[in-house]
DOKE-868999 format. One line per field, with one value per residue: residue number from 1; x, y, z of N, C-alpha, C in turn. Coordinates in pm, whole numbers. Layout:
! residues N
resi: c(NUM,...)
n_X: c(X,...)
n_Y: c(Y,...)
n_Z: c(Z,...)
ca_X: c(X,...)
ca_Y: c(Y,...)
ca_Z: c(Z,...)
c_X: c(X,...)
c_Y: c(Y,...)
c_Z: c(Z,...)
***
This chain:
! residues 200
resi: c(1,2,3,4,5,6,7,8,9,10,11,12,13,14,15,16,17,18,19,20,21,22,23,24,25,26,27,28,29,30,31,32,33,34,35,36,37,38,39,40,41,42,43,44,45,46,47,48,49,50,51,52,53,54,55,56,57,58,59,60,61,62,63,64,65,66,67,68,69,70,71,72,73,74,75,76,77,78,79,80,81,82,83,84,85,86,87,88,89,90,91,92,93,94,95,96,97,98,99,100,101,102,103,104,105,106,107,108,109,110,111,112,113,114,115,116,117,118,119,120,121,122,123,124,125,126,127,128,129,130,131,132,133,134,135,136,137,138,139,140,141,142,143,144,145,146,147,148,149,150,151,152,153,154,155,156,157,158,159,160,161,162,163,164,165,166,167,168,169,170,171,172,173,174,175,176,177,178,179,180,181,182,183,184,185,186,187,188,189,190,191,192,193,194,195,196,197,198,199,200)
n_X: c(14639,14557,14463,14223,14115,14040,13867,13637,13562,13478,13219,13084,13035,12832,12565,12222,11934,11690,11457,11061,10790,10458,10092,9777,9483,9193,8881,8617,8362,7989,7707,7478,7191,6976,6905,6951,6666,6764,7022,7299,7600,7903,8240,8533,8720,9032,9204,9236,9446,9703,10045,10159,10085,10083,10328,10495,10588,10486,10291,10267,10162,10286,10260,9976,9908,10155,10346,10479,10677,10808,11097,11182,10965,10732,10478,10369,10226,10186,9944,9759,9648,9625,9370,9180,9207,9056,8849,8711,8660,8515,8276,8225,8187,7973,7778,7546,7579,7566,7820,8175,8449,8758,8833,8926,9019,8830,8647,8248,8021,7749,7761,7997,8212,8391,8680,8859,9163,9188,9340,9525,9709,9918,9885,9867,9775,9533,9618,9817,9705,9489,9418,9203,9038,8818,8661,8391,8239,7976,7930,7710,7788,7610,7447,7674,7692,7796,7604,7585,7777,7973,8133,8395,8527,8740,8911,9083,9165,9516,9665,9917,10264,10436,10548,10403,10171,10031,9954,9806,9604,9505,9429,9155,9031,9032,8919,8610,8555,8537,8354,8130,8069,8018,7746,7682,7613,7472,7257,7177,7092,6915,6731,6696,6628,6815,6743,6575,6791,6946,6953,7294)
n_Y: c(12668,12611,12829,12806,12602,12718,12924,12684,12587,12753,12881,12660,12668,12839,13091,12939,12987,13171,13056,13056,13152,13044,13178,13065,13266,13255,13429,13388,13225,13334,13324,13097,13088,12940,12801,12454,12376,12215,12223,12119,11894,11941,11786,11766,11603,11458,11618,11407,11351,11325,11208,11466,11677,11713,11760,12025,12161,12372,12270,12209,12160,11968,11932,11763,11521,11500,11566,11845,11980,12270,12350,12587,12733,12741,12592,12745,12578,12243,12183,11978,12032,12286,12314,12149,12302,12555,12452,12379,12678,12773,12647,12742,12994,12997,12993,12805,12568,12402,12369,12366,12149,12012,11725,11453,11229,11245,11346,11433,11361,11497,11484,11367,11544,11501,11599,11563,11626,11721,11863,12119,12299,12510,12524,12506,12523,12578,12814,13016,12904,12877,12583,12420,12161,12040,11749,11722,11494,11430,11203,10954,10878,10752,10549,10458,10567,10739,11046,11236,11354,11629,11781,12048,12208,12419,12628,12884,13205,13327,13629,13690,13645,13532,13305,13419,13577,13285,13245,13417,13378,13109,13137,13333,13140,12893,13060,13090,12829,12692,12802,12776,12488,12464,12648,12462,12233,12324,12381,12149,12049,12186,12111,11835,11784,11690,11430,11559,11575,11420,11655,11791)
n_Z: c(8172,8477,8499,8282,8429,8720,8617,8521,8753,8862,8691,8793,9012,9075,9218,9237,9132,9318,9525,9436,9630,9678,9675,9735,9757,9806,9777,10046,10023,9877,10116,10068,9878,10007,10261,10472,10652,10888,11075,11010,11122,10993,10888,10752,10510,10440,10183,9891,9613,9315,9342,9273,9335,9607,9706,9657,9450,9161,8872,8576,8192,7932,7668,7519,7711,7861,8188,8437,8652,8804,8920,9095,9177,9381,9566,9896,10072,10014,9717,9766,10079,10114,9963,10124,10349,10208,10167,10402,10505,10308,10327,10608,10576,10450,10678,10712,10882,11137,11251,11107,11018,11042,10968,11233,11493,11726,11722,11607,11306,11128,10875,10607,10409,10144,9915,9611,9456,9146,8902,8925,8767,8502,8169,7837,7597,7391,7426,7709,7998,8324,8494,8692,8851,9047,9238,9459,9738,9910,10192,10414,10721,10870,10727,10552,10298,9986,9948,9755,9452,9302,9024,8967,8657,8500,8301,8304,8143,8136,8174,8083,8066,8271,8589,8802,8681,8628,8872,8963,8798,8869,9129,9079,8964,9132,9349,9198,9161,9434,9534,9367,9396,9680,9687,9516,9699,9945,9822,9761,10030,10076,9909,9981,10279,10630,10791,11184,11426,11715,12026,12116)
ca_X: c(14559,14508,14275,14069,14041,13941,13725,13558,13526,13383,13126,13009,12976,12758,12429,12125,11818,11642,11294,11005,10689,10323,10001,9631,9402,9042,8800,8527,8236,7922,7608,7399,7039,6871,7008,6839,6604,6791,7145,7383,7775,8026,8315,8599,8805,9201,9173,9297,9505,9775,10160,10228,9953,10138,10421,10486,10634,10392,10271,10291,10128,10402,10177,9829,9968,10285,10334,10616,10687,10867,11268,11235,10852,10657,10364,10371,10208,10133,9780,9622,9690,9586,9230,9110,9190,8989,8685,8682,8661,8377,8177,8187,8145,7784,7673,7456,7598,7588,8025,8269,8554,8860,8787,8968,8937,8754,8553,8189,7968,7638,7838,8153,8263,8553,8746,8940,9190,9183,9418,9565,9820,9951,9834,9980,9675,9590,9685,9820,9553,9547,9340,9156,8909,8824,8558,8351,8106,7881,7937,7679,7800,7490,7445,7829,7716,7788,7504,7542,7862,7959,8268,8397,8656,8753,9074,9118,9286,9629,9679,10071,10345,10507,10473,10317,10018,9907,9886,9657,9454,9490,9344,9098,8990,8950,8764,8514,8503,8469,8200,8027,8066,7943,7672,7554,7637,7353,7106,7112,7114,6780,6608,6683,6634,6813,6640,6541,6887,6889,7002,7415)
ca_Y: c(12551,12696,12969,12765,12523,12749,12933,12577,12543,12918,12879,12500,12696,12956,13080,12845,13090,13230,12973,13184,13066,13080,13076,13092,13329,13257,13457,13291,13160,13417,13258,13026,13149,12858,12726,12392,12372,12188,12264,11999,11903,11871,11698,11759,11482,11529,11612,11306,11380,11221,11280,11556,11774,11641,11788,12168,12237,12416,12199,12280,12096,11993,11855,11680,11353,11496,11721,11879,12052,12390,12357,12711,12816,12644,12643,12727,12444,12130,12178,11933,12068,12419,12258,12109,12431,12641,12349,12451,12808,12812,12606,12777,13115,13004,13045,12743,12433,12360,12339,12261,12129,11899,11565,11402,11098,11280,11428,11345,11442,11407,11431,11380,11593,11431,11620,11495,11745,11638,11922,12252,12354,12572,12465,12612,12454,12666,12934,12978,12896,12801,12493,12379,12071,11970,11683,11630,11423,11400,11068,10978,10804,10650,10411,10405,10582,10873,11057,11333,11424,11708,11859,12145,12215,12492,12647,12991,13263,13366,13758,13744,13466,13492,13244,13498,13543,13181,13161,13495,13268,12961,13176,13342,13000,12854,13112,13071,12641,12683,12923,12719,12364,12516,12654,12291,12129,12437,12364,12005,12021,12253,12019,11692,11818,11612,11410,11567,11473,11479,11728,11735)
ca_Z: c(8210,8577,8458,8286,8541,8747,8522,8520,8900,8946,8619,8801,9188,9036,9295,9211,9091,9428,9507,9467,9711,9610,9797,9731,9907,9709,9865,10086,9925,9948,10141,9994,9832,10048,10370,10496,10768,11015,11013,11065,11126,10887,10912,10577,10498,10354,10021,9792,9465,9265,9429,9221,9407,9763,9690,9662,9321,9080,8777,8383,8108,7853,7577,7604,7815,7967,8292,8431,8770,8850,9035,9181,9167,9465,9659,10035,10150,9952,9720,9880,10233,10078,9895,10220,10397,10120,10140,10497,10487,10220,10444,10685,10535,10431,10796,10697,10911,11273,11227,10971,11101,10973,11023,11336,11557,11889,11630,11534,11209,11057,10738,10565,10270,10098,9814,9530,9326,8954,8829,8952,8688,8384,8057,7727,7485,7288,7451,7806,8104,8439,8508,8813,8864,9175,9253,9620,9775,10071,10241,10515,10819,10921,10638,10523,10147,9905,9865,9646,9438,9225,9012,8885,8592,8461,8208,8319,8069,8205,8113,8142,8033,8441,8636,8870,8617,8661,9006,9011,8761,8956,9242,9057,8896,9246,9443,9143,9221,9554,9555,9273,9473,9815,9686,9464,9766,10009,9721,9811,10144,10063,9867,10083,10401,10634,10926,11272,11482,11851,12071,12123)
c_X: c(14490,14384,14172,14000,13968,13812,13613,13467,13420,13276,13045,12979,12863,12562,12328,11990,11731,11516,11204,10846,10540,10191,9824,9519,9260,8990,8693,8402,8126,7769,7522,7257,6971,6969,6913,6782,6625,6961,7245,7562,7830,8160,8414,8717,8961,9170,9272,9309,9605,9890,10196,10132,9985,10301,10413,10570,10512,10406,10294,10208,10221,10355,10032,9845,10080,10241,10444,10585,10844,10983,11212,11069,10762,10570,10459,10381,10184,9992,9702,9577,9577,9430,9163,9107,9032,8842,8616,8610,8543,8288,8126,8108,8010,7717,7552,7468,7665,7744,8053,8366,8648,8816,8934,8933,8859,8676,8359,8131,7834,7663,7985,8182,8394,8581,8869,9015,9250,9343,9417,9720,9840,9970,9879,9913,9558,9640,9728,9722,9596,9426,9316,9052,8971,8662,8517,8224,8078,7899,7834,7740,7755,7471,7527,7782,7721,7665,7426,7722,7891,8136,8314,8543,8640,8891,9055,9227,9386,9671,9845,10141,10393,10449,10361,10211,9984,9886,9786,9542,9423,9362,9235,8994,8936,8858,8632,8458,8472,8341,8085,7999,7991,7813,7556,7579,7504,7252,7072,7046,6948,6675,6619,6742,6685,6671,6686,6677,6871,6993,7158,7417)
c_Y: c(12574,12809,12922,12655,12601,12820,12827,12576,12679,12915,12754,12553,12805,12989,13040,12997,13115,13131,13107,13098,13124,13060,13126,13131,13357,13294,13391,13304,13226,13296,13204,13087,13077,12800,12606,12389,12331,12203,12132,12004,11874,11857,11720,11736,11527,11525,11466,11361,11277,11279,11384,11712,11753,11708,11985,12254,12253,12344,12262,12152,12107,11886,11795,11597,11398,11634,11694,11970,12169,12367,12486,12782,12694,12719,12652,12660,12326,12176,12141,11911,12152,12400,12221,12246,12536,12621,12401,12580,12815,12765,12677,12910,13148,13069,12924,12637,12492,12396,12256,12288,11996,11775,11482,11280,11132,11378,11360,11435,11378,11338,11459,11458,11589,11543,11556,11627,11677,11713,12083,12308,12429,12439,12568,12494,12473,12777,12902,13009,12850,12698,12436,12290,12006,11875,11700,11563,11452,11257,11046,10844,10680,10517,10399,10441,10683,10888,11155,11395,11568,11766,11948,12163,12348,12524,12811,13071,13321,13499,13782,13637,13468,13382,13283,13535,13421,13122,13279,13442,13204,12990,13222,13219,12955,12910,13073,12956,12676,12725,12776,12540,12414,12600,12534,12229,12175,12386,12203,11946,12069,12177,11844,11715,11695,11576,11511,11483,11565,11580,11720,11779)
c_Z: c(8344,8536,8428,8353,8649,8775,8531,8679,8973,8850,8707,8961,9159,9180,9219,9185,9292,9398,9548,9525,9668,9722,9736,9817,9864,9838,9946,9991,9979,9991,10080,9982,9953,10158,10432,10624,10911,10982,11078,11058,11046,10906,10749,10622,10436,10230,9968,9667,9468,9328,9368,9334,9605,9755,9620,9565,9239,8967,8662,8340,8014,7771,7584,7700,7902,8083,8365,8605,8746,8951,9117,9264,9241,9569,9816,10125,10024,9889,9807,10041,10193,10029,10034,10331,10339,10156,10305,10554,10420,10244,10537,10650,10503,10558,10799,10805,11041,11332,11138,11094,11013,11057,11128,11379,11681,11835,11560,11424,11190,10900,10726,10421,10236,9951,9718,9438,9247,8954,8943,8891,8552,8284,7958,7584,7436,7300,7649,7941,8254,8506,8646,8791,9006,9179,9413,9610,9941,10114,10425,10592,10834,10864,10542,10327,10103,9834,9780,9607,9317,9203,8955,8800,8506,8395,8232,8223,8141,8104,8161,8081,8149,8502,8780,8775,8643,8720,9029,8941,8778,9071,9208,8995,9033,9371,9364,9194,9325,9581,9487,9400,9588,9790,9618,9618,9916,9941,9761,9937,10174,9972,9884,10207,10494,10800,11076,11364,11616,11923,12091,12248)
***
């Protein structure tokens, strides 16, 4: 009775699987075809998602409607830490704008570019993918309105069943968005030039 008690007690202390940490290193976004004429400040807002994207376990899709998070297999930082970082970076990388910069309170802008992340998770429908949609907008200051948004979604094929394949497709998936967003977002900026702002 001893033995298999504590047989019981040594099967129920057993070491917990090792956490394994993830991180996304999408390349910067290459310069825009058209840069606009007067270059102005930008200002990028905290990304907004749903709490699962605030939290630093890696997602799954577990049917059309359901979703599921990862015990052992986690991001670094939080997505939507990591998304507003990224939005940053591919801003800047244009070379187009006055300064990007995280939005602060001793901070000013001509604009605001807000992000929203839809989705950033493994999908297993019809086959397995790694899915990214992210939405932004332009928000101007001046007269308190959004005035140009744009979003991108994509299902990336995952060449592996690990869950290390579908964060190199996660990452490959979102250097693509970024790129693609920062350059609709150059093209706009190039065909609604903004106004003549005064010296800083």
């Amino acid at each position: 009775m001893l033995i298999f008690l504590l047989a019981g007690i040594s099967a129920g202390c057993g070491a917990s699987p090792p956490v394994k940490f993830y991180v996304i290193d999408a390349p910067a976004a290459p310069p825009v075809a058209s840069a606009p004429a007067d270059p102005v400040t930008i200002l990028v807002a905290r990304v907004t998602s749903s709490h699962l994207y605030h939290d630093d376990r890696l997602v799954y899709g577990s049917g059309p409607v359901q979703l599921g998070t990862y015990e052992y297999e986690r991001w670094a930082e939080p997505p939507a830490e990591m998304m507003q970082d990224m939005l940053v970076n591919s801003l800047r990388s244009t070379g187009t704008y006055q300064s990007v910069s995280r939005i602060s309170s001793n901070l000013r802008g001509d604009y605001v570019v807000r992000g929203h992340l839809i989705a950033l998770d493994e999908i297993d429908s019809p086959g397995l993918a790694a899915r990214f949609s992210f939405q932004i907008e332009l928000y101007d200051p001046k007269n308190g309105q959004t005035i140009w948004t744009d979003t991108y979604t994509h299902d990336e094929p995952v060449t592996g069943k690990k869950v290390a394949d579908v964060v190199e497709a996660l990452d490959r998936n979102v250097g693509t968005g970024m790129a693609q967003l920062t350059s609709a977002l150059g093209q706009y900026f190039a065909t609604h030039p903004p106004p003549q702002t005064a010296p800083r």
